[in-house]
C-alpha positions in Angstrom: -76.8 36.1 95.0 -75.0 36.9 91.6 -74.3 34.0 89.6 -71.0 35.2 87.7 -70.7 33.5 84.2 -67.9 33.1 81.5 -69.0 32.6 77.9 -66.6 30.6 75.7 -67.5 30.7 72.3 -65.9 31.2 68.8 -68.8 33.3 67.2 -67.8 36.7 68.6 -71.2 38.2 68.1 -73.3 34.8 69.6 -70.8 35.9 72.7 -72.2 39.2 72.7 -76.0 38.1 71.9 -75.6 35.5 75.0 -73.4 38.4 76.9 -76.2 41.0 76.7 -78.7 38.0 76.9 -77.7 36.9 80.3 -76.0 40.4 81.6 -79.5 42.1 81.7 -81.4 39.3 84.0 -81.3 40.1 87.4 -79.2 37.9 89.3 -76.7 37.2 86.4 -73.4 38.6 85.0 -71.2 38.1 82.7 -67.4 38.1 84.0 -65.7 37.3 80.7 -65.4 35.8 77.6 -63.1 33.7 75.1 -63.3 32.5 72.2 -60.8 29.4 71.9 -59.7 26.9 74.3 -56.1 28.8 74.2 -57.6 32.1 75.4 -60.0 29.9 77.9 -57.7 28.3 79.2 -55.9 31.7 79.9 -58.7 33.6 80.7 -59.7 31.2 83.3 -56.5 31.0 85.5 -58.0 34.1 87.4 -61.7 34.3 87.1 -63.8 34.7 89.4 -66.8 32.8 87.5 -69.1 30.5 89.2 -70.6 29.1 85.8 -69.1 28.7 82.6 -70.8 28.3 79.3 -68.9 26.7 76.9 -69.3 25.7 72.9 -68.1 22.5 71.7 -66.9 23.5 68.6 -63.7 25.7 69.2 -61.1 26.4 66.5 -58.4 25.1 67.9 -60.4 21.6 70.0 -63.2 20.7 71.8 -65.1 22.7 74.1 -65.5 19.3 75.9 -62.3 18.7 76.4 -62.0 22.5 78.1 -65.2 20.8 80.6 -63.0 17.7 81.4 -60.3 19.7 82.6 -62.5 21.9 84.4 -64.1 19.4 85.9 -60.6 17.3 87.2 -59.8 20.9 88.6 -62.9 21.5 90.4 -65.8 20.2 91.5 -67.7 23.1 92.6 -67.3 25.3 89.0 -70.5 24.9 87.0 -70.4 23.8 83.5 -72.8 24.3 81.2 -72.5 23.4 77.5 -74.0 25.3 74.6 -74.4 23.6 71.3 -76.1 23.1 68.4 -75.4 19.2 68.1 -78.2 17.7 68.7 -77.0 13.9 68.8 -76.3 11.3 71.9 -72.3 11.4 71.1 -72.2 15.2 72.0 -75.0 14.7 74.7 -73.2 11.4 76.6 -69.4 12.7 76.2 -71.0 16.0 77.8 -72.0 13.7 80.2 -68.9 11.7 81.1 -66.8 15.1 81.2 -68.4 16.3 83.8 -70.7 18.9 82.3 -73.0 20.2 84.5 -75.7 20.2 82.0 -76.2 20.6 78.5 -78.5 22.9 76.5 -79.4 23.5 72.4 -78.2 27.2 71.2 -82.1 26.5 69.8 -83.6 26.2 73.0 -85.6 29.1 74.5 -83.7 31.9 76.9 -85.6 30.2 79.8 -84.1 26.9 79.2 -80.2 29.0 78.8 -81.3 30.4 82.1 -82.2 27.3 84.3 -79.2 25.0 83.3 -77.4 28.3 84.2 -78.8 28.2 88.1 -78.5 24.4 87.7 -75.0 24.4 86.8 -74.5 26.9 89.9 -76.3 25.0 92.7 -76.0 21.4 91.6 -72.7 21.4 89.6 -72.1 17.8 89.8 -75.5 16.4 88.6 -76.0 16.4 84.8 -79.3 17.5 83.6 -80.2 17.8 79.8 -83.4 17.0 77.3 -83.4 13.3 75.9 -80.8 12.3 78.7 -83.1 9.4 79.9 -83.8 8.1 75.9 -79.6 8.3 75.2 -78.4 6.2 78.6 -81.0 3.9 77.4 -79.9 3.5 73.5 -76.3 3.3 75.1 -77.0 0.7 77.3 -78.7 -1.1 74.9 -76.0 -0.7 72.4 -73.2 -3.1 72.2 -70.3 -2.4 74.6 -67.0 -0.6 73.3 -64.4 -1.5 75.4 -62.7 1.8 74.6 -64.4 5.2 74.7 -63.3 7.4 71.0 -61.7 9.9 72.8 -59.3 6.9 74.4 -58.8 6.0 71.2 -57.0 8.8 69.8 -54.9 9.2 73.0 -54.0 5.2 72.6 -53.4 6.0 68.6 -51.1 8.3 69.4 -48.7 6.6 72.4 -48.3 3.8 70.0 -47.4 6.4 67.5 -45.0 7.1 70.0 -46.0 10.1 71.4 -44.8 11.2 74.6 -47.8 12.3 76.8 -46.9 16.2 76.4 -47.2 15.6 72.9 -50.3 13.6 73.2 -51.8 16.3 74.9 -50.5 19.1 72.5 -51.6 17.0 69.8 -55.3 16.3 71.1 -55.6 19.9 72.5 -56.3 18.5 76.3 -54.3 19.5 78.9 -51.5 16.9 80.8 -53.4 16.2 83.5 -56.6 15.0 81.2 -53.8 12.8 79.2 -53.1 10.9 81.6 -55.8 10.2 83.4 -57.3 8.8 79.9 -54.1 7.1 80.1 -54.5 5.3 83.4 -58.2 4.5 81.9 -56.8 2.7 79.4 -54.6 0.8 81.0 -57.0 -0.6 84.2 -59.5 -1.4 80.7 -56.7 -3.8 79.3 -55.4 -4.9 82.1 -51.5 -3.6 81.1 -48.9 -1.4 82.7 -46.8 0.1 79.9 -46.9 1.0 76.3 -45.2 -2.3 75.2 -48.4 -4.2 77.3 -50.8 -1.8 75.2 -49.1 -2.4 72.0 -50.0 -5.9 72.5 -53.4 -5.3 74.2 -53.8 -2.9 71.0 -53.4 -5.5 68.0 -56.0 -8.4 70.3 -58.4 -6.0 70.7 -58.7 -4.6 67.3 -57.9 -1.3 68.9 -54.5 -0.8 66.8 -53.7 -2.5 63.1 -51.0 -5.5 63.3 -48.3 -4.9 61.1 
């Protein structure tokens, strides 16, 4: 079996290093590629990839964000992302995407390769180096009650943003809005934007005026 992989990357020529990396290994090929989340995003609405390998530094967002909505479309798509942070924020918010592993652009080709065939037959359980030592320096850490992503979405309702806005704003598609935005709302405990506002100013999430 071929697994069929789309690069995502800004760096045109680490797009064709990984493209003519992982095009000429047997039992891989490379389908297509983009290099921002607008021409992902595009690109993707009719590929026939099985993996995707995706940067998290984009010029126009987040790679991660690009996983999230890949992942709330599908469950079966691997996703593999390709980075050169090397920190437990990157690693963990990988995680909670729904990345199917993650991987160091410094790591050898054999490491590129395995969370390649990972992300293909075990899409849905993440696998990356120093997972174990982060869940345990985030559990031992004390508790935010709001993740930073759901901070800016939260920022910018009480900004008054309307969701397409929000999500124009953020880079992250609708769907991903307001899923952070029903998140939010079971954490508080509200129902509507005048409950957050409040829910905002007692949990130190948003400045009283």
């Amino acid at each position: 079996m071929t697994i069929r992989v789309h690069l995502v990357d800004d760096h045109a020529a680490v797009r064709q290093a990984m493209a003519h990396l992982i095009g000429g290994e047997e039992g891989f090929e490379v389908v297509g590629q983009s290099g921002s989340l607008a021409q992902a995003r595009a690109d993707l609405a009719g590929s026939a990839a099985d993996v995707l390998v995706i940067d998290v530094n984009l010029p126009d967002g987040s790679g991660l964000d690009l996983v999230e909505e890949c992942r709330t479309r599908s469950e079966s798509l691997g996703l593999v992302v390709l980075t050169m942070l090397d920190d437990d924020a990157t690693l963990l918010r990988a995680l909670d995407a729904g990345a199917s592993a993650l991987v160091l652009k410094t790591a050898p080709a054999e490491q590129v390769f395995g969370a390649i065939v990972h992300a293909h037959r075990s899409p849905s359980a993440f696998s990356a180096e120093g997972l174990s030592a982060a869940l345990r320096r985030r559990r031992d850490a004390p508790p935010e009650l709001l993740t930073p992503r759901e901070r800016e979405v939260v920022a910018a309702l009480l900004a008054g943003y309307s969701v397409d806005q929000v999500a124009t704003r953020l880079y992250m598609s609708r769907s991903t809005v307001k899923t952070h935005v029903g998140k939010v709302y079971d954490k508080l405990g509200v129902h509507n934007r005048a409950g957050l506002a409040v829910a905002a100013v007692k949990h130190g999430i948003a400045p009283r005026e």
